[in-house]
C-alpha positions as CSV (number, residue, x, y, z in Angstrom):
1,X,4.2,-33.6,13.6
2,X,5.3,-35.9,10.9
3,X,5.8,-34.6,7.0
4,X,6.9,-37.2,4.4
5,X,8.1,-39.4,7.8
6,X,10.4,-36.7,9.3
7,X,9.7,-34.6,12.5
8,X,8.7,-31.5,11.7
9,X,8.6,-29.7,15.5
10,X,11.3,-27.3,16.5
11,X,13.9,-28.8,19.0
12,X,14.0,-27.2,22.4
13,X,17.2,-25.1,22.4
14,X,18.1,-25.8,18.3
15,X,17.8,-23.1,15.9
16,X,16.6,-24.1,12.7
17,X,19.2,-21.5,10.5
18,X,22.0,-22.2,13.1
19,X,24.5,-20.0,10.7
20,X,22.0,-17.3,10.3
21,X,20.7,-15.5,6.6
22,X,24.3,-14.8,5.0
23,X,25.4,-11.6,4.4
24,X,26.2,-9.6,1.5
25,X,29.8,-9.0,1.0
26,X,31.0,-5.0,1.3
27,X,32.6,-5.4,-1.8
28,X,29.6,-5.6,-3.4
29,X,27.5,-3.3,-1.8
30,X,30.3,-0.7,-2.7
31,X,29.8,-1.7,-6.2
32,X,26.0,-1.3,-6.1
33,X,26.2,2.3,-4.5
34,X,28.9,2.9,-7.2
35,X,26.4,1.7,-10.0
36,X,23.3,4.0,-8.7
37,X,25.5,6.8,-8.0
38,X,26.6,7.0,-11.8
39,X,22.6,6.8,-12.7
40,X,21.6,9.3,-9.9
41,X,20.8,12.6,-11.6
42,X,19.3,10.9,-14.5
43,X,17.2,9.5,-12.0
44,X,16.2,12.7,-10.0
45,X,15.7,14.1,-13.6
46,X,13.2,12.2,-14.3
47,X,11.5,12.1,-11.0
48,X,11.8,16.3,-11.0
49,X,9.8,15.9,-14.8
50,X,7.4,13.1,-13.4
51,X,6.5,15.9,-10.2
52,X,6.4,18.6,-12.4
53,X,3.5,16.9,-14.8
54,X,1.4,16.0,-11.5
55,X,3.2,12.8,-10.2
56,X,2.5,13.1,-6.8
57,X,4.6,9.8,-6.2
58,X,7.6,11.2,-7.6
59,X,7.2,15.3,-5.8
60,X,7.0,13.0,-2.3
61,X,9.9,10.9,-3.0
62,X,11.8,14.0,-4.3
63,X,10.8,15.8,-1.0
64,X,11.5,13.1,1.5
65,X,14.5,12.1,-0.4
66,X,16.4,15.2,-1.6
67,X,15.4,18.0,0.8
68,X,16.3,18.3,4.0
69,X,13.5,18.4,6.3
70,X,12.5,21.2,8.4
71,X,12.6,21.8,11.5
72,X,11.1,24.2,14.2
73,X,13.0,26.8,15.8
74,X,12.2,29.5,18.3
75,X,13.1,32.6,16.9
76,X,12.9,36.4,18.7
77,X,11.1,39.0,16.4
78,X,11.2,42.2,16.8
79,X,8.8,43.9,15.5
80,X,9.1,48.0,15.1
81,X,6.6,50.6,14.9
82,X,7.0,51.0,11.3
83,X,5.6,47.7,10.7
84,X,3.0,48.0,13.4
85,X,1.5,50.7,11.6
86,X,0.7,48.9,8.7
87,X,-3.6,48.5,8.0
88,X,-5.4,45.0,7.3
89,X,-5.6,46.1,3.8
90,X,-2.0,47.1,3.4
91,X,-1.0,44.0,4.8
92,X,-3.1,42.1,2.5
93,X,-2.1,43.9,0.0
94,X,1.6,42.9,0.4
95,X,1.2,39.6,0.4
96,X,-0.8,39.5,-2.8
97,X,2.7,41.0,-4.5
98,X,4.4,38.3,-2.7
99,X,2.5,35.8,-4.4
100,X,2.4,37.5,-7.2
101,X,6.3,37.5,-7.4
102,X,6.9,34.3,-6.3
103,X,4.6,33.3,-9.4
104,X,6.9,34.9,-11.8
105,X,9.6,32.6,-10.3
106,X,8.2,29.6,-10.8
């Protein structure tokens, strides 16, 4: 193919960035992550306030950026008569408190 009288077709064999996309010197990657890392807890500052008015952009960058995630694990419980003895309602009942505590936390 011809564009503005050159040959415009790939070469057999010839790549057309023989040298590659240059790369960024460490020097100055050190210097960004030095920059960002003196703005950091602004940052998650204002990404915590964002979450906390409903920004569910900023809770799920928050999440997958500052927690660690969670993983599985198989766990043996024992679980003793005392606790087998507890009713439905009971039961219920405790959890409500625990919600009910973990209320007055937050």
């Amino acid at each position: 193919m011809l564009h503005n009288g050159f040959n415009m077709t790939w070469q057999k064999g010839k790549s057309g960035n023989p040298n590659g996309r240059p790369r960024k010197s460490q020097k100055t990657m050190a210097q960004l992550r030095s920059q960002i890392s003196e703005h950091l807890p602004d940052v998650i500052e204002v990404l915590a306030g964002a979450a906390k008015k409903g920004d569910v952009q900023a809770a799920r960058i928050l999440v997958e950026r500052c927690v660690p995630s969670m993983r599985a694990i198989d766990q043996n419980v024992n679980v003793n008569e005392a606790v087998r003895s507890i009713s439905d309602e009971e039961l219920i009942q405790m959890v409500k408190d625990f919600e009910t505590e973990v209320e007055k936390i937050h």
